[in-house]
VMD Tcl script that draws the C-alpha trace (Angstrom):
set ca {
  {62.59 97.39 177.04}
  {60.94 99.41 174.32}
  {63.40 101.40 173.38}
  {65.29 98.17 173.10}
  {62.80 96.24 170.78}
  {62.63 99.62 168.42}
  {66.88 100.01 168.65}
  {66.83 96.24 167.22}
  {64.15 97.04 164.67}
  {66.39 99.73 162.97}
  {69.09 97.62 162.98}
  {67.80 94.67 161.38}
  {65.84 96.92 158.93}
  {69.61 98.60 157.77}
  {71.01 94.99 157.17}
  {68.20 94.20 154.94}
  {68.37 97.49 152.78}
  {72.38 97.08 152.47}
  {73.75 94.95 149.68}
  {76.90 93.19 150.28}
  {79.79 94.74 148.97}
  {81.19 91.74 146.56}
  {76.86 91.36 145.18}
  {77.22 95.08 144.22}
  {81.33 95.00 142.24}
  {79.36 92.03 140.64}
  {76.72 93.79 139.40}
  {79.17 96.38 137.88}
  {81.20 93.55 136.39}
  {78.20 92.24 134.89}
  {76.75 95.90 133.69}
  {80.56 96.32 131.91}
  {80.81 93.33 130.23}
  {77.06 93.59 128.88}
  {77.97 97.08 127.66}
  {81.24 95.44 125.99}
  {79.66 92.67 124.16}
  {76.84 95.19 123.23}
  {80.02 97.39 121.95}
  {81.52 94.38 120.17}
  {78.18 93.17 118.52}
  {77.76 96.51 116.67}
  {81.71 96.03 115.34}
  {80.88 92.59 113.99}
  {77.80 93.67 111.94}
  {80.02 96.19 110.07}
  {81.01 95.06 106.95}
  {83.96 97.14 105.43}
  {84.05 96.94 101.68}
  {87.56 97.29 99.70}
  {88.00 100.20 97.24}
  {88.43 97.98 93.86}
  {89.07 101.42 91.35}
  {90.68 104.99 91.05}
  {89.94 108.02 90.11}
  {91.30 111.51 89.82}
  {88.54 113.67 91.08}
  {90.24 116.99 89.70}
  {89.72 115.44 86.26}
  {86.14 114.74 86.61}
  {85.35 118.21 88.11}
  {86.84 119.67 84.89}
  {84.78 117.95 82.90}
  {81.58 119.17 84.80}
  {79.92 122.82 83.97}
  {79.56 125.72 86.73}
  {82.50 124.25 88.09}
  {85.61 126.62 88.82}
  {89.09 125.56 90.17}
  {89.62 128.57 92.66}
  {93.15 127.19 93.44}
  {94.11 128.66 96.67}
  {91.88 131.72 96.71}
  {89.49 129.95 99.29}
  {90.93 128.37 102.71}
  {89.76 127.31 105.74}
  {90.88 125.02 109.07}
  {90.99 121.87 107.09}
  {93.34 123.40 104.34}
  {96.17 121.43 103.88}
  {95.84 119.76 107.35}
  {95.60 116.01 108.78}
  {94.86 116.56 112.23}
  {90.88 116.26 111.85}
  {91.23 112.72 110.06}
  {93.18 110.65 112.27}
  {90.09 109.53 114.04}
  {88.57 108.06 110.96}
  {91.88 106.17 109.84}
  {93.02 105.56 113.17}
  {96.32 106.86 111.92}
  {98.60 109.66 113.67}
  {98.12 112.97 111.82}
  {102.05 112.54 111.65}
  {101.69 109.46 109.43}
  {100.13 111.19 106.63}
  {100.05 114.50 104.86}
  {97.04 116.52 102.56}
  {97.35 118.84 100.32}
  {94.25 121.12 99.19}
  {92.74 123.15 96.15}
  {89.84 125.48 96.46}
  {86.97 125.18 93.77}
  {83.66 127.52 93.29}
  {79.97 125.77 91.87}
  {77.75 128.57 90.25}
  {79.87 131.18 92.07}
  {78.31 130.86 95.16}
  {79.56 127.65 96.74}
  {82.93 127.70 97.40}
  {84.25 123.67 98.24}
  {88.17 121.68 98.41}
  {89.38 118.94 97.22}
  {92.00 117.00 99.14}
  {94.99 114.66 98.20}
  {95.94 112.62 101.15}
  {99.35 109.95 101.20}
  {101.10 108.03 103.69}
  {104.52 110.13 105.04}
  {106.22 106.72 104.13}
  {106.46 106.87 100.07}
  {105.95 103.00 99.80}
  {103.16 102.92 102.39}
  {99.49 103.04 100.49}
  {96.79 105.46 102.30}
  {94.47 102.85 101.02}
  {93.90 100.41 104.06}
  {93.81 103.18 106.24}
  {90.97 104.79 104.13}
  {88.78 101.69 103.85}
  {89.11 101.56 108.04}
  {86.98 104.96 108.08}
  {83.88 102.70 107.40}
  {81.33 102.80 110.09}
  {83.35 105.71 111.89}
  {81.51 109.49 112.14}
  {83.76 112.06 111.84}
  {83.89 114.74 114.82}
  {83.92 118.47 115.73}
  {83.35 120.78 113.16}
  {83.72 118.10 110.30}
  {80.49 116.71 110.98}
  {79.55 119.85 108.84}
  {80.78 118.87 106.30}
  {80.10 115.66 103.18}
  {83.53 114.06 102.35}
  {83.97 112.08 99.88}
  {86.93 109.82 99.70}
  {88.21 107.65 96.73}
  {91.77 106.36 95.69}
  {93.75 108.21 93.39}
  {96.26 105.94 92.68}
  {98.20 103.06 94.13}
  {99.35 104.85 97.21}
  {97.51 108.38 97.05}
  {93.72 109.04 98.16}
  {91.75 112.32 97.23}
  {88.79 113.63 98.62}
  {85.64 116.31 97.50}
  {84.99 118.41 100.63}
  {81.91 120.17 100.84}
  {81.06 122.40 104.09}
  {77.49 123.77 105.27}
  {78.70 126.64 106.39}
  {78.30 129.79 103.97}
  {76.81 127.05 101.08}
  {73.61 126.97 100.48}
  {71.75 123.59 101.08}
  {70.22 123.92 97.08}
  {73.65 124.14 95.71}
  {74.81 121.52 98.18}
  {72.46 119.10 97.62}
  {72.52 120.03 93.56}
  {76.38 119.43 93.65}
  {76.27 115.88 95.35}
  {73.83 114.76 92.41}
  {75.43 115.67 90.05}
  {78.95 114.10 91.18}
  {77.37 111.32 91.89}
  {76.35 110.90 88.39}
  {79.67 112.00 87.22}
  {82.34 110.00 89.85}
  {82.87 106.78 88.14}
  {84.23 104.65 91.00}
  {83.47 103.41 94.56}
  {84.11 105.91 97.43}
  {83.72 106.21 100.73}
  {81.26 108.70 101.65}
  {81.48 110.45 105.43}
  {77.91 112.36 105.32}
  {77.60 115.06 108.39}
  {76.93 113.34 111.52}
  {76.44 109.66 109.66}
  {78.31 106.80 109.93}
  {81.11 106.91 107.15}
  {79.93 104.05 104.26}
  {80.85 102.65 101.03}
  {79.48 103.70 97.97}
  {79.75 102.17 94.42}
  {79.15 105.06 91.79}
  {80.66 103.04 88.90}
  {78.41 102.99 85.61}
  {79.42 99.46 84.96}
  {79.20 97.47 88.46}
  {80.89 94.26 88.74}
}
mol new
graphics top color blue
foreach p $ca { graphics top sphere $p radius 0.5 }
foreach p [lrange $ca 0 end-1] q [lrange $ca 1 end] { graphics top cylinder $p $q radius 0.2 }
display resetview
């Protein structure tokens, strides 16, 4: 009889401990679609700014001092390749090509500049560009400070600036000074941070 009583003890016990089957998938579907609209929220409060003006960074290096174009003495992985942007423009690497151009600041930091179009000649890099807002860029280019502005009507170039061999003074000395000297809005990807727009023109409208 006791060994009854006890034997219907453990039983009832396990039902009480054990959630039904459909109460748990419904606390997953409700966990998911929290995590979605959490997802969704963060989209909504991004506001992506269009690029309004050009510029041709080469030209405004030349007119800065210390500054040497290097041409193709200096290369590494991101040298003329698109593969490490397509996250940013959500864009196949395929779609688009770059071309690159080594330059040296005070001799001792060596940094590229990019020129980045569309595959299709009639097909403007420029939408894709402004879609990089609020992305971070990934792997090793989270090393790096890009910053992005439209040539032209259909081209986009880019100052590229890597940690690795630079040293932070000269980094950090080089970024104020183009920022003094870029007359335009950009779009500025800054290590790990969350690519944003930037308006560096003298006269602001």
């Amino acid at each position: 009889m006791e060994k009854s009583i006890l034997f219907l003890i453990i039983i009832l016990f396990g039902c009480s401990c054990k959630k039904p089957k459909n109460e748990i998938g419904n606390n997953i579907i409700v966990e998911k679609a929290i995590q979605d609209t959490t997802i969704l929220n963060k989209q909504k409060n991004i506001i992506k700014n269009s690029l309004v003006s050009k510029v041709d960074l080469k030209e405004v290096l030349n007119t800065i001092g210390h500054i040497k174009h290097t041409k193709e003495k200096h290369k590494d992985w991101m040298s003329n390749k698109a593969r490490t942007l397509d996250s940013l423009f959500q864009l196949n690497n395929r779609k688009f090509s770059v071309k690159t151009t080594s330059y040296e600041y005070k001799d001792n930091l060596k940094f590229y500049v990019h020129v980045l179009r569309h595959t299709i000649d009639t097909i403007s890099i420029k939408p894709f560009l402004e879609n990089a807002q609020g992305k971070t860029s990934r792997g090793y280019t989270q090393n790096r400070v890009l910053i992005f502005a439209m040539k032209n009507d259909k081209e986009a170039n880019f100052i590229d600036i890597p940690e690795k061999l630079n040293p932070l003074v000269l980094r950090e000395e080089l970024l104020d000074i183009l920022y003094k000297n870029i007359n335009s809005d950009v779009i500025e990807c800054y290590r790990t941070k969350e690519c944003m727009y930037k308006d560096l023109r003298k006269n602001k409208q």
